[in-house]
LOBAKOL-47544 format. One record per residue (C-alpha): x, y, z; residue number from 1; residue in one letter. Coordinates in steps of 0.2 Angstrom, whole numbers. Layout:
% residues N
+-------+-------+-------+-----+------+
:     X :     Y :     Z : pos : code :
+-------+-------+-------+-----+------+
:     X :     Y :     Z : NUM :    A :
...
+-------+-------+-------+-----+------+
END
This chain:
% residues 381
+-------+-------+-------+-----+------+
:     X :     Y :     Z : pos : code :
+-------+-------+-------+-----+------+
:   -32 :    89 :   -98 :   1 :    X :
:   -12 :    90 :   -90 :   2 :    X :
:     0 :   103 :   -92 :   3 :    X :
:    19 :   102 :   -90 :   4 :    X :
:    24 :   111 :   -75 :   5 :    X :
:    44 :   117 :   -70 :   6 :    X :
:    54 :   110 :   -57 :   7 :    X :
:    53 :   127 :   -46 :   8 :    X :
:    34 :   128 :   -48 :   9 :    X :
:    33 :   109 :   -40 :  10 :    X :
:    42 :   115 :   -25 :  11 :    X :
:    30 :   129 :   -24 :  12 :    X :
:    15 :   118 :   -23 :  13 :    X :
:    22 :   106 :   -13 :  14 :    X :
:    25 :   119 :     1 :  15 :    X :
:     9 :   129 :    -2 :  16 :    X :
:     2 :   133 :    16 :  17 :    X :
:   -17 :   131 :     7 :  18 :    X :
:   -22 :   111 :    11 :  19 :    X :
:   -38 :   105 :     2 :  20 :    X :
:   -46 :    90 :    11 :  21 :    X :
:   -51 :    72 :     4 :  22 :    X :
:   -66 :    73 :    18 :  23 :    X :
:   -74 :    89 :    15 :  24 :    X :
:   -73 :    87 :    -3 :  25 :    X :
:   -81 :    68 :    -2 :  26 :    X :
:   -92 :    78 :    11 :  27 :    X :
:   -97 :    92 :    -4 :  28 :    X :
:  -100 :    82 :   -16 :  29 :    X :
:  -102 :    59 :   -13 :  30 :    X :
:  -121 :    61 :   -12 :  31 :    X :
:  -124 :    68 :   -26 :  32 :    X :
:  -110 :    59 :   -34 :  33 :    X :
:  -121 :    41 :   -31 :  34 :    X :
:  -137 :    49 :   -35 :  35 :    X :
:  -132 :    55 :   -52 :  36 :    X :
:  -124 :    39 :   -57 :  37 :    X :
:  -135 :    27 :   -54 :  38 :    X :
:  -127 :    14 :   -66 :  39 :    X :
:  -109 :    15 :   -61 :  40 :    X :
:  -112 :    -2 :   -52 :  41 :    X :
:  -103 :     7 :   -35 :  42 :    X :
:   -98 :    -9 :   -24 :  43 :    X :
:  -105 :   -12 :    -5 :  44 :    X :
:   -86 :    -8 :     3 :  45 :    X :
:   -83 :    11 :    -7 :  46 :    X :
:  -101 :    15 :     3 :  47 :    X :
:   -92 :     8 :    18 :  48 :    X :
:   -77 :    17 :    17 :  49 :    X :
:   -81 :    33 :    11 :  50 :    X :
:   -94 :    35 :    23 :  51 :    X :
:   -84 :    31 :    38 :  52 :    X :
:   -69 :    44 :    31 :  53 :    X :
:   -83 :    57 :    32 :  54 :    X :
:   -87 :    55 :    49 :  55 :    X :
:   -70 :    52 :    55 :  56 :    X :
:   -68 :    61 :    70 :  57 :    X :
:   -86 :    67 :    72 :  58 :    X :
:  -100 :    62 :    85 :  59 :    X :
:  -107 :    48 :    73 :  60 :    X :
:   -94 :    38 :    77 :  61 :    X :
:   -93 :    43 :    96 :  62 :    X :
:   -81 :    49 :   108 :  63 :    X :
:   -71 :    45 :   125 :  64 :    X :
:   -71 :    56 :   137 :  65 :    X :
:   -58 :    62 :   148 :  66 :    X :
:   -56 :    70 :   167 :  67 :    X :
:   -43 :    78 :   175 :  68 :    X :
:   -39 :    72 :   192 :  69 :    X :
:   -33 :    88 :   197 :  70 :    X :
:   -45 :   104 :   194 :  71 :    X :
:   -59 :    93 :   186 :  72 :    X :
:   -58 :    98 :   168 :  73 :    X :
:   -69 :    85 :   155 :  74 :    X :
:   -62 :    83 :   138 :  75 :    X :
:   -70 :    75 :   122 :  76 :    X :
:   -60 :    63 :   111 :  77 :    X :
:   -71 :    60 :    95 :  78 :    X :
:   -66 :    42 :    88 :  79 :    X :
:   -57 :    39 :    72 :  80 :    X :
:   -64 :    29 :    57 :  81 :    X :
:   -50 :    17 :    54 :  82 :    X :
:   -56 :    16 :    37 :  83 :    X :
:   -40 :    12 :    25 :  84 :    X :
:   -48 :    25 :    15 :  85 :    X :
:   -45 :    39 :    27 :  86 :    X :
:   -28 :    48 :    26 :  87 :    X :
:   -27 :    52 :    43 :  88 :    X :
:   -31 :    34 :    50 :  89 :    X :
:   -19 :    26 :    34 :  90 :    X :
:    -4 :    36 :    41 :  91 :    X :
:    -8 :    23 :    57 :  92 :    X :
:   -12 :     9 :    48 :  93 :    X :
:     2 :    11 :    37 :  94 :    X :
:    16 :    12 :    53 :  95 :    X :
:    10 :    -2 :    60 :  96 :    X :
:     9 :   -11 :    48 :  97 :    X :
:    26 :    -8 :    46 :  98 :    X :
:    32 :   -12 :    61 :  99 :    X :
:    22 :   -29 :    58 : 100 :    X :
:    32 :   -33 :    43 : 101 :    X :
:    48 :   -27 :    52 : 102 :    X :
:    47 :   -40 :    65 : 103 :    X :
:    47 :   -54 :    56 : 104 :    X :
:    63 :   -49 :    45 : 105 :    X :
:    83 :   -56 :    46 : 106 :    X :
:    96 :   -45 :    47 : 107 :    X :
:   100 :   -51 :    31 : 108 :    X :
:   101 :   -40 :    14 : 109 :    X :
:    84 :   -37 :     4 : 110 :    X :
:    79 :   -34 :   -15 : 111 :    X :
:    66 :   -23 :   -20 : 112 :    X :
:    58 :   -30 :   -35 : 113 :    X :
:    44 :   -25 :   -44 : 114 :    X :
:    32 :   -33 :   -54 : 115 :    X :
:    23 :   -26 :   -67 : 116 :    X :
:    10 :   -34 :   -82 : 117 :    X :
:     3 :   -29 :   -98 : 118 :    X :
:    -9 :   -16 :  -100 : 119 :    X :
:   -20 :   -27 :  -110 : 120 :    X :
:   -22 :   -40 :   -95 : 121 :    X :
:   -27 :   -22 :   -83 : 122 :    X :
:   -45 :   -23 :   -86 : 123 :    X :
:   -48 :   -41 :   -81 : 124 :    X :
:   -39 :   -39 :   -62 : 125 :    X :
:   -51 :   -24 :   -60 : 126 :    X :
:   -68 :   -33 :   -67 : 127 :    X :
:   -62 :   -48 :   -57 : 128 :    X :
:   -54 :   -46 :   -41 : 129 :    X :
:   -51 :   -64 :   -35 : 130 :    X :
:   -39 :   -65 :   -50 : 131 :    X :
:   -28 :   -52 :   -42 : 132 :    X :
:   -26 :   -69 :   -32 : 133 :    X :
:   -17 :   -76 :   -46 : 134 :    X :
:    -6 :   -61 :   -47 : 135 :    X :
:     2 :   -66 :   -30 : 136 :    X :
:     3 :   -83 :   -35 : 137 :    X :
:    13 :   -81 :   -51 : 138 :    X :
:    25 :   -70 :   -43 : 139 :    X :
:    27 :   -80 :   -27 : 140 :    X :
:    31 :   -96 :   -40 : 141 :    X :
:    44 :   -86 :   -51 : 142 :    X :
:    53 :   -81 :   -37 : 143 :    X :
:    53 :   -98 :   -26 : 144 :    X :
:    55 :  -107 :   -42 : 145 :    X :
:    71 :   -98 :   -50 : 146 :    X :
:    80 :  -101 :   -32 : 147 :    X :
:    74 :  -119 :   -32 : 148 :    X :
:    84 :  -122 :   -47 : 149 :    X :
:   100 :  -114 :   -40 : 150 :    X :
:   103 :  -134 :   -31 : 151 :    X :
:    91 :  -148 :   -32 : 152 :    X :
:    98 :  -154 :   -17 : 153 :    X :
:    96 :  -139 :    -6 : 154 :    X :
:    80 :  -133 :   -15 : 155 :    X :
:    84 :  -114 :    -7 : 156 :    X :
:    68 :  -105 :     0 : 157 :    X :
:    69 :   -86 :     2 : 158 :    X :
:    59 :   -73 :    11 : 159 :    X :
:    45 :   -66 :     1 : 160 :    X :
:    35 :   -51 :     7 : 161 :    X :
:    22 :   -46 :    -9 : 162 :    X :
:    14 :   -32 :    -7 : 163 :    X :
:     1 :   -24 :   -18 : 164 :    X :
:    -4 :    -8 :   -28 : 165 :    X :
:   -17 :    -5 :   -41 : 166 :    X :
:   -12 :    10 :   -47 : 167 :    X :
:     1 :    23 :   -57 : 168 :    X :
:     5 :    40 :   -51 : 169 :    X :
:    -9 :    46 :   -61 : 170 :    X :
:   -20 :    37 :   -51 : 171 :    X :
:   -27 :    25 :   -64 : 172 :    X :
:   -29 :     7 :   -64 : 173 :    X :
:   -11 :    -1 :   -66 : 174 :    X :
:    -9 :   -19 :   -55 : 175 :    X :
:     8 :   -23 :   -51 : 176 :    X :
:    18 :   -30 :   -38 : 177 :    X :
:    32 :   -24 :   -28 : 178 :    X :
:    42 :   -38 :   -16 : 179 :    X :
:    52 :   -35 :    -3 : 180 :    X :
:    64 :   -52 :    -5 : 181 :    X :
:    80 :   -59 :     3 : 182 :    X :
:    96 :   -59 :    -6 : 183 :    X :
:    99 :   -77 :    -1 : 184 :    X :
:    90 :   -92 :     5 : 185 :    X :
:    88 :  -109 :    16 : 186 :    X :
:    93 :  -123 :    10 : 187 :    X :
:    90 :  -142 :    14 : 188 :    X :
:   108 :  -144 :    21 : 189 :    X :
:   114 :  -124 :    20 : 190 :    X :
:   107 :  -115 :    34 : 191 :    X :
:   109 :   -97 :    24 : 192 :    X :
:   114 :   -97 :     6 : 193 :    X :
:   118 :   -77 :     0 : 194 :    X :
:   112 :   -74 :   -18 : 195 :    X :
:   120 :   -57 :   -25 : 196 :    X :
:   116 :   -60 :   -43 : 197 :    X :
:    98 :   -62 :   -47 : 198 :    X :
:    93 :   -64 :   -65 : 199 :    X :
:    79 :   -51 :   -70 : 200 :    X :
:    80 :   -57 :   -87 : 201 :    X :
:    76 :   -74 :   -82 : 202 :    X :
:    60 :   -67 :   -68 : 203 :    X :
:    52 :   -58 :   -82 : 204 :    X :
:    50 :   -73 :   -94 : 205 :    X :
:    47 :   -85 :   -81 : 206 :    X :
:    33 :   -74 :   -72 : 207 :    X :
:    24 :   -70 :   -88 : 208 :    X :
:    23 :   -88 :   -94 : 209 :    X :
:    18 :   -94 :   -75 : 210 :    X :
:     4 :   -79 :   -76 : 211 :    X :
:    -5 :   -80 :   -92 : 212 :    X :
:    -3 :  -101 :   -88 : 213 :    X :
:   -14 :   -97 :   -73 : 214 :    X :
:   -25 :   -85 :   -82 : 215 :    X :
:   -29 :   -94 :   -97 : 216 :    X :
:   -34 :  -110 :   -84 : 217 :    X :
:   -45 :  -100 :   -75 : 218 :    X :
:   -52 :   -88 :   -89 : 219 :    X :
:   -52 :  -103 :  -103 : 220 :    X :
:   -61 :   -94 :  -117 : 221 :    X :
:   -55 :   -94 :  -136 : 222 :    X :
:   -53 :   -76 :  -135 : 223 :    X :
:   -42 :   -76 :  -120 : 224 :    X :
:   -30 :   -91 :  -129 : 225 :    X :
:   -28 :   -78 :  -145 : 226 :    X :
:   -24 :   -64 :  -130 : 227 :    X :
:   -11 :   -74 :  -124 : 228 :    X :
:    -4 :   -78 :  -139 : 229 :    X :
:    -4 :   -57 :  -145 : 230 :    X :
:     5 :   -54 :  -127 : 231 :    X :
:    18 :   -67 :  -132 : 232 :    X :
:    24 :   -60 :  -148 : 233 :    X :
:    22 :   -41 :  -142 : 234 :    X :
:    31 :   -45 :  -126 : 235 :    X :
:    45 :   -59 :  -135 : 236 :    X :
:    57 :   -52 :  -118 : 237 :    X :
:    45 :   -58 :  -106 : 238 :    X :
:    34 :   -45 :   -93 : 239 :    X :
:    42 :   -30 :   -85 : 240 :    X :
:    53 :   -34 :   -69 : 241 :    X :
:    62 :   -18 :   -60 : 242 :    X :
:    75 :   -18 :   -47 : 243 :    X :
:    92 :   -10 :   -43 : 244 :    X :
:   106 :   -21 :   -48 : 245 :    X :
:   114 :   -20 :   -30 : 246 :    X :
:   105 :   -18 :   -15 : 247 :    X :
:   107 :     1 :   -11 : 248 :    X :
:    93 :     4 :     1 : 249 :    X :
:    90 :    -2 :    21 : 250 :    X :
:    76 :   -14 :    22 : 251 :    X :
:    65 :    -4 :    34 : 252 :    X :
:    67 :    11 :    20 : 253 :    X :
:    59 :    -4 :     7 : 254 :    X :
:    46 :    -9 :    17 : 255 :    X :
:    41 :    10 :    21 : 256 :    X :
:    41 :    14 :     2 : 257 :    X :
:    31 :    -3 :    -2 : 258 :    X :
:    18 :    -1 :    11 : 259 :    X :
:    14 :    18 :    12 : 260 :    X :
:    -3 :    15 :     0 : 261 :    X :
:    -6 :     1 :     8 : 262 :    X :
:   -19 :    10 :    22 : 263 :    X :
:   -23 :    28 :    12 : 264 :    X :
:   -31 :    34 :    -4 : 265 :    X :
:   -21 :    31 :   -20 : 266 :    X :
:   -16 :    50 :   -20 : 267 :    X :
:    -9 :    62 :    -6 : 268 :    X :
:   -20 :    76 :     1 : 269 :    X :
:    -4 :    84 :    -2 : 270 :    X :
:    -3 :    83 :   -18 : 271 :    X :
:   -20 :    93 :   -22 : 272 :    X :
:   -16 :   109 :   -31 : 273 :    X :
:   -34 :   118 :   -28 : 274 :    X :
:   -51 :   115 :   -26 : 275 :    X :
:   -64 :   127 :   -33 : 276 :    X :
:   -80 :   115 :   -26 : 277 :    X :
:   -82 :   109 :   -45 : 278 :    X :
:   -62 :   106 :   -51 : 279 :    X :
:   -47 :    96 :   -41 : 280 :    X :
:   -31 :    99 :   -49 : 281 :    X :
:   -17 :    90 :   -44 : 282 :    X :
:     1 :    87 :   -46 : 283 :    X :
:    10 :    70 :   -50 : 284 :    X :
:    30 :    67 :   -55 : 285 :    X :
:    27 :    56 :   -71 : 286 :    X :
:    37 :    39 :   -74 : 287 :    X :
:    42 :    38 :   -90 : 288 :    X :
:    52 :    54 :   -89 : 289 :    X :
:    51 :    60 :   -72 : 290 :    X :
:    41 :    77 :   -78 : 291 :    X :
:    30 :    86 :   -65 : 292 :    X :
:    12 :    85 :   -73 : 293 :    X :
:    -4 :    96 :   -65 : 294 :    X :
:   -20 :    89 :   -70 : 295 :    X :
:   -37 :    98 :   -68 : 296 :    X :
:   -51 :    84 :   -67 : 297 :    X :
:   -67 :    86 :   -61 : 298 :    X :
:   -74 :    81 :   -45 : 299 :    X :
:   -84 :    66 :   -51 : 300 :    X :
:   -68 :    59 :   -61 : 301 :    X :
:   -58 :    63 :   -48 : 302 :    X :
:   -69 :    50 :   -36 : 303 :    X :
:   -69 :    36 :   -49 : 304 :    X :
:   -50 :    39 :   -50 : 305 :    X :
:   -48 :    37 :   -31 : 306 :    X :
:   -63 :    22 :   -27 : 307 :    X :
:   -59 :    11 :   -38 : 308 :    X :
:   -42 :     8 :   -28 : 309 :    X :
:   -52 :     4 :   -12 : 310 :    X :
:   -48 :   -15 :    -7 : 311 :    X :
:   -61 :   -27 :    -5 : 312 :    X :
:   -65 :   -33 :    10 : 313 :    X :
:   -53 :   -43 :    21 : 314 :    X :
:   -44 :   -44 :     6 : 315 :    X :
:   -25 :   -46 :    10 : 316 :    X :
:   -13 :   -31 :     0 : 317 :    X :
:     2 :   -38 :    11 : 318 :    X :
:     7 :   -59 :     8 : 319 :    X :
:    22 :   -68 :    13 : 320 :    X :
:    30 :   -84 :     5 : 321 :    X :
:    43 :   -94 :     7 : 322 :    X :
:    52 :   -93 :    26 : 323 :    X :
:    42 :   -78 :    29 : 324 :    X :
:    28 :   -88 :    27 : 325 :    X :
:    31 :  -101 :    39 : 326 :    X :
:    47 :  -106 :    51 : 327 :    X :
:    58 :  -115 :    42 : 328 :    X :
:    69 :  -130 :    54 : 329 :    X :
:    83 :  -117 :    52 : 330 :    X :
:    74 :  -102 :    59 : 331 :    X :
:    81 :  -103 :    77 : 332 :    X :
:    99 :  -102 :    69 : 333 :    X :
:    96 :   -84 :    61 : 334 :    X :
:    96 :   -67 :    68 : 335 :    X :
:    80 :   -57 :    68 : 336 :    X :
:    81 :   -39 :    61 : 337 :    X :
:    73 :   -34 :    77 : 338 :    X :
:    79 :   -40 :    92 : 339 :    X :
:    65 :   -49 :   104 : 340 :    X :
:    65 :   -37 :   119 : 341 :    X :
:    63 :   -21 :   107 : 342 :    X :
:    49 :   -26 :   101 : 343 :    X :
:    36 :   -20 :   114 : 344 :    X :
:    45 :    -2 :   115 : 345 :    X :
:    44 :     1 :    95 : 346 :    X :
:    28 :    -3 :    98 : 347 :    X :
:    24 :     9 :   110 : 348 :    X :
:    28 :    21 :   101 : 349 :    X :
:    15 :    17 :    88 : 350 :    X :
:     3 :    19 :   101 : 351 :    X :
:   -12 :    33 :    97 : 352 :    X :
:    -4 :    46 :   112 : 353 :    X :
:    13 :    45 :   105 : 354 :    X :
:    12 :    45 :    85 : 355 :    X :
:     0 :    62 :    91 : 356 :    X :
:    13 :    70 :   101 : 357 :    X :
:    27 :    63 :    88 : 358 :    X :
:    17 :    70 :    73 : 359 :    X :
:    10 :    87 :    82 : 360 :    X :
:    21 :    90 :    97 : 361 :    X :
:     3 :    88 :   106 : 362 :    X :
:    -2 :    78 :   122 : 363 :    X :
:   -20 :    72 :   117 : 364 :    X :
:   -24 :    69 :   135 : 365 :    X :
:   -14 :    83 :   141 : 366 :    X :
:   -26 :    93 :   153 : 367 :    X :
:   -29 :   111 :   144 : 368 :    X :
:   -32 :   122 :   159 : 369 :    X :
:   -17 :   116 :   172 : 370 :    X :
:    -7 :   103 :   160 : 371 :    X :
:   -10 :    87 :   172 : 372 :    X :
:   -12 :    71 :   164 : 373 :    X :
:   -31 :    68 :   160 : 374 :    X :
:   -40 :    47 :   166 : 375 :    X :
:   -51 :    41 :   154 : 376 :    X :
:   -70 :    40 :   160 : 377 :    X :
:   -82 :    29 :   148 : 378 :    X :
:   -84 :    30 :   129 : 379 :    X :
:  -101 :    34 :   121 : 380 :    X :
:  -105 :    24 :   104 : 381 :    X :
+-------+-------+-------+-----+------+
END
């Protein structure tokens, strides 16, 4: 059950001071959770990574320790998790990452496209994961093969970054794609073509047929083919494509909007309205209207809702294609984003000490008694 909230009620919750926890409510209730559904066919890495969320930060996953130099004062660091799953450690994963992606950029202009499917093909992505393969494939073909077909002589190549997301802002299972991609290309001859005009009209249709081509091969059943055929006469303009007509946004803002789920739970800590040790409600801004909705789920459903996102393991959610894939012969003539010698001082400041005192205005090896800088001693596993 939801409820429409107002606009000035959404503000409230979003600045409430009360902050309800993914790890003690996981804590209260995961156990249990597994022990009274037996059947729910939980896989191998959600036991992973829900277990090392809960013991983030605890003395079952160790500790460093820490002397001052000067008065002789021992401090304890518990490690983190570095689980994907944990919204403390994501926030990490999720800046570095970015930073990662940053890097191998031109200063060139970038589209932010996104690729969505039919809800009817949902279910087999989420019985299947290795089809979500596919998913990448089809888009990473639409999007080399429509600049292809600008000149068959230069056969331009643009810079793909895909990166992938499972769900809506409801947190149920919704595949789709956003891409990060350049508003030009290389060409054989052209060492940088720029491309303002992409045709969505033309992606949609293209990406559907390249889609359900690479599905049906791989599915091959009778029922699949009459699916296909269904999708086609319900979906006559081809799957749903989005993106701003111009390019309106910095690259580094795209990348930061595309990647933020990529290391944390499909749902903000933030966005928990209450917990009463039985209920979660929680707030989301729905799409189709852009209405603020609280829903009030219980704790179970809530946990499907939120495992079902977690990533198989090793399983890639960022991808390149095209000249981010590989150095073209005219890489050397381009300009990076990010100049070379910047590279080792943004990352820096992505280091475990800094994104502390950035985030908290706190020193984490700060001695507590005279303020002198703390050595590390050993680590205890």
């Amino acid at each position: 059950m939801y409820e429409i909230v107002e606009w000035y009620n959404a503000h409230f919750y979003k600045d409430r001071t009360i902050k309800f926890r993914l790890k003690d409510i996981f804590s209260d209730h995961w156990d249990n959770f597994v022990r009274e559904n037996p059947n729910l066919n939980i896989r191998p890495v959600v036991h992973k990574e829900v277990n090392r969320m809960i013991s983030c930060r605890t003395s079952e996953l160790g500790y460093s320790v820490y002397e001052c130099p000067d008065c002789g004062e021992i401090k304890f660091s518990y490690h983190t998790c570095k689980s994907r799953f944990c919204p403390s450690c994501g926030n990490k994963y999720v800046r570095k990452r970015t930073e990662a992606i940053l890097q191998k950029c031109y200063n060139c202009k970038h589209r932010h496209i996104v690729f969505t499917i039919s809800d009817y093909l949902w279910d087999f992505f989420r019985k299947d994961r290795k089809l979500i393969d596919l998913l990448f494939q089809a888009i990473s073909k639409t999007i080399l093969s429509w600049f292809a077909d600008k000149s068959k002589i230069e056969h331009y190549i643009p810079g793909i970054i895909a990166v992938l997301h499972t769900y809506g802002r409801d947190m149920k299972w919704n595949p789709h794609i956003h891409t990060i991609v350049t508003e030009g290309a290389m060409g054989n001859l052209n060492i940088f073509k720029k491309f303002d005009f992409i045709s969505y009209d033309a992606l949609r249709k293209r990406f559907q047929k390249i889609l359900l081509d690479l599905l049906e091969k791989k599915i091959d059943s009778k029922s699949f083919k009459q699916l296909k055929n269904f999708i086609y006469k319900k979906s006559n303009k081809g799957f749903y494509v989005y993106a701003e007509k111009k390019c309106t946004q910095s690259t580094q803002h795209m990348i930061e909007y595309a990647v933020r789920y990529t290391g944390k739970p499909a749902m903000a800590e933030s966005r928990i309205l209450d917990y009463d040790g039985e209920y979660i409600t929680f707030w989301y801004q729905r799409h189709e209207d852009n209405k603020i909705v609280k829903e009030k789920i219980h704790v179970y459903e809530f946990f499907k809702r939120l495992i079902i996102h977690i990533p198989d393991e090793n399983f890639k959610t960022v991808r390149y294609y095209g000249i981010y894939s590989k150095k073209h012969k005219f890489h050397d003539k381009m300009i990076m984003l990010i100049k070379h010698q910047t590279h080792k001082l943004r990352n820096s400041l992505n280091s475990w000490r800094m994104m502390i005192l950035k985030d908290f205005d706190i020193d984490p090896i700060q001695c507590p008694k005279c303020g002198n800088q703390m050595k590390w001693q050993y680590r205890v596993c």
